[in-house]
Structure formats: C-alpha cells, structure tokens
N, C-alpha and C positions, 0 to 999 in steps of 0.2 A: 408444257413442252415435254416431248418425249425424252425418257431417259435414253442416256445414249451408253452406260454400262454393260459389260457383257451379262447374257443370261443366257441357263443351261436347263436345261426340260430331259426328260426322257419318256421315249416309248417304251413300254413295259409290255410285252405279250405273250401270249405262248407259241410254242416253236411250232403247233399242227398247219396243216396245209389251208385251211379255213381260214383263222387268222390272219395268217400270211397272206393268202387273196386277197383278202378285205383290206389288210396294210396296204401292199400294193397298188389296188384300185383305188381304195379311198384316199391315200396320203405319196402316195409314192412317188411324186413329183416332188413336193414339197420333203420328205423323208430325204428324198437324193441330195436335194439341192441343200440342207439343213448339215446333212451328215459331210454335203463334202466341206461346208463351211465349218465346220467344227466346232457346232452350239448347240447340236444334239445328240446327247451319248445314245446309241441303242443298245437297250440289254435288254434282249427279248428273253434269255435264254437262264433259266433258274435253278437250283439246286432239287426242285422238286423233281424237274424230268428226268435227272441224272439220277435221282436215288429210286425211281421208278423203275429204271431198267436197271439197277443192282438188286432191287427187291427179287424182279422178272428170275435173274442168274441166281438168286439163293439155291435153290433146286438142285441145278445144275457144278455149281460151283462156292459149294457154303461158306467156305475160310476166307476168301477172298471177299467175297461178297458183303458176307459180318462185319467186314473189318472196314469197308470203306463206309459201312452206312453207321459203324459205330464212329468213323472220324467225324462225319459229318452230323448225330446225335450232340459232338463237343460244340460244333459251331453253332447247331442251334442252343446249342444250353445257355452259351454265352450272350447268345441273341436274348432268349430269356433275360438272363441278369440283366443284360442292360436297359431290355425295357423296366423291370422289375428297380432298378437304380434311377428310374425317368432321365436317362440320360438324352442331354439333346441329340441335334444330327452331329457338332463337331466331337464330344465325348463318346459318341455311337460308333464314330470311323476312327476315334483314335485306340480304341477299343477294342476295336474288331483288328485292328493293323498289329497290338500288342499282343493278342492273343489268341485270333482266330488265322491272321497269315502265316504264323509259324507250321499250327496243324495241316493247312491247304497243302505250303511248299511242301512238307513231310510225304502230305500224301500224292502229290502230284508226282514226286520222283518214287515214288512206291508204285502208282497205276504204269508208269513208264516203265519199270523194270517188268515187271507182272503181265503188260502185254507184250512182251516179248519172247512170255513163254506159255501165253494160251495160242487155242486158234482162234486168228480174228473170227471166223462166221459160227463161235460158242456164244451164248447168252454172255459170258462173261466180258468173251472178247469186246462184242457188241458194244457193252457198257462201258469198257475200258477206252475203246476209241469214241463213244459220245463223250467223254468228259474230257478227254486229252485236246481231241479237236477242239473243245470250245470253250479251254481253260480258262482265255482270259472275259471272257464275256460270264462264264459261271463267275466268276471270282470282282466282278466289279464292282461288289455291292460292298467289298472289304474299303474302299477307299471313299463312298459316299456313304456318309448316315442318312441320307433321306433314301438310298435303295434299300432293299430286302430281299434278304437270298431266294427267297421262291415267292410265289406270287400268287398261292394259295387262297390267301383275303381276295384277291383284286378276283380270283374265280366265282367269288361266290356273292358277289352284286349285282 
C-alpha cells in the first residue's frame, strides 16, 4: 500500500537560461502543479552564482566585494566542519541555523545598506541586488541538511 505521509524533493539547478528551458519544457507542468501544492521546495538558486558576480566587482569595487566573499568563505568553513564532524542532515541544519544564520542576517543588512550607496548598473551594484533579490532562495540550504549552498558537485556529473 502506498504511503500516504508527506514527502519533500527538490529541484536543484542553475539559474542560466539553458536550464531553465529545459526545467520548463521538460517538468514545468509537473514543477507548477508540485510547487503550488507545497511538496516541492525549489532552490535553483546557490551561493556559487552570487560569489561569481562579487568575484566579477573585485576590480571594480574591492572592499566591498572582499568582504562579502570573505562572509561567505565563514559559511563555507562551517560547511566544511560539518561535513568533516559527519554530521547528519538534522545536526547539518541545526548547525548551519547556530552559526551560519547569524553571519547571512549580518550580511544581508550590510548588502542592504551598501546598495544604497552604489550604483545599481556598477559590477558591484549588480551583485548586490542578485543576492538581495534572491535572499531567501540563496539562504535555504540553512534550514535543510540534505541542501547545499552551491551546487558545484551536482555540475560536475
């Protein structure tokens, strides 16, 4: 007999237009109808893109730029330890909740002050509003240990 408890999946992707097509055409009915029933979280969206276009603005804007890619060198450190700890998924998210959401909120009201005094259409501005926009979808891997902040592995299979 089929179980009849809730179960949660995710689609993991990258944010390129490729992708997304392929999402679309290939699951997009199914993606709609899932996401509005609320049994499938989508977090296409990972800390890797985001530190991509902060690396992009070093150049252009170095203080800023250092400073967010060192916040987020803390989250991955900790990412480290916990795997290095084999911690499961519930010790992974409770983990990341102790000690990696403190740094995010820090930084998230830091990227909010910060573009307020670039211009949006500078490399940095750029960066500052990819992360703001999509705070909560970068940040959802703090609440699930079976997600991961960037999806790096999953590119190279």
């Amino acid at each position: 007999m089929p179980s009849t408890e809730s179960k949660s999946s995710y689609l993991i992707s990258g944010s390129r237009s490729k992708s997304n097509a392929l999402q679309n055409h290939y699951i997009g009915a199914v993606y709609r109808i899932l996401t509005k029933l609320k049994c499938w979280n989508t977090n296409p969206l990972k800390f890797a893109h985001a530190r991509r276009y902060f690396s992009d603005a070093i150049y252009s804007d170095r203080e800023r730029a250092e400073y967010v890619l060192e916040q987020l060198q803390l989250v991955y450190q900790i990412e480290r330890d916990s795997r290095a700890l084999n911690h499961d998924n519930e010790k992974r998210a409770a983990s990341r909740q102790k000690h990696s959401l403190p740094i995010l909120k820090k930084l998230r009201s830091w990227m909010e002050d910060q573009y307020k005094q670039v211009l949006p259409q500078s490399p940095i501005g750029k960066a500052l509003a990819y992360s703001i926009k999509r705070w909560d979808k970068l940040c959802a891997f703090v609440y699930d240990g079976k997600l991961h902040p960037d999806n790096n592995a999953a590119r190279d299979l």
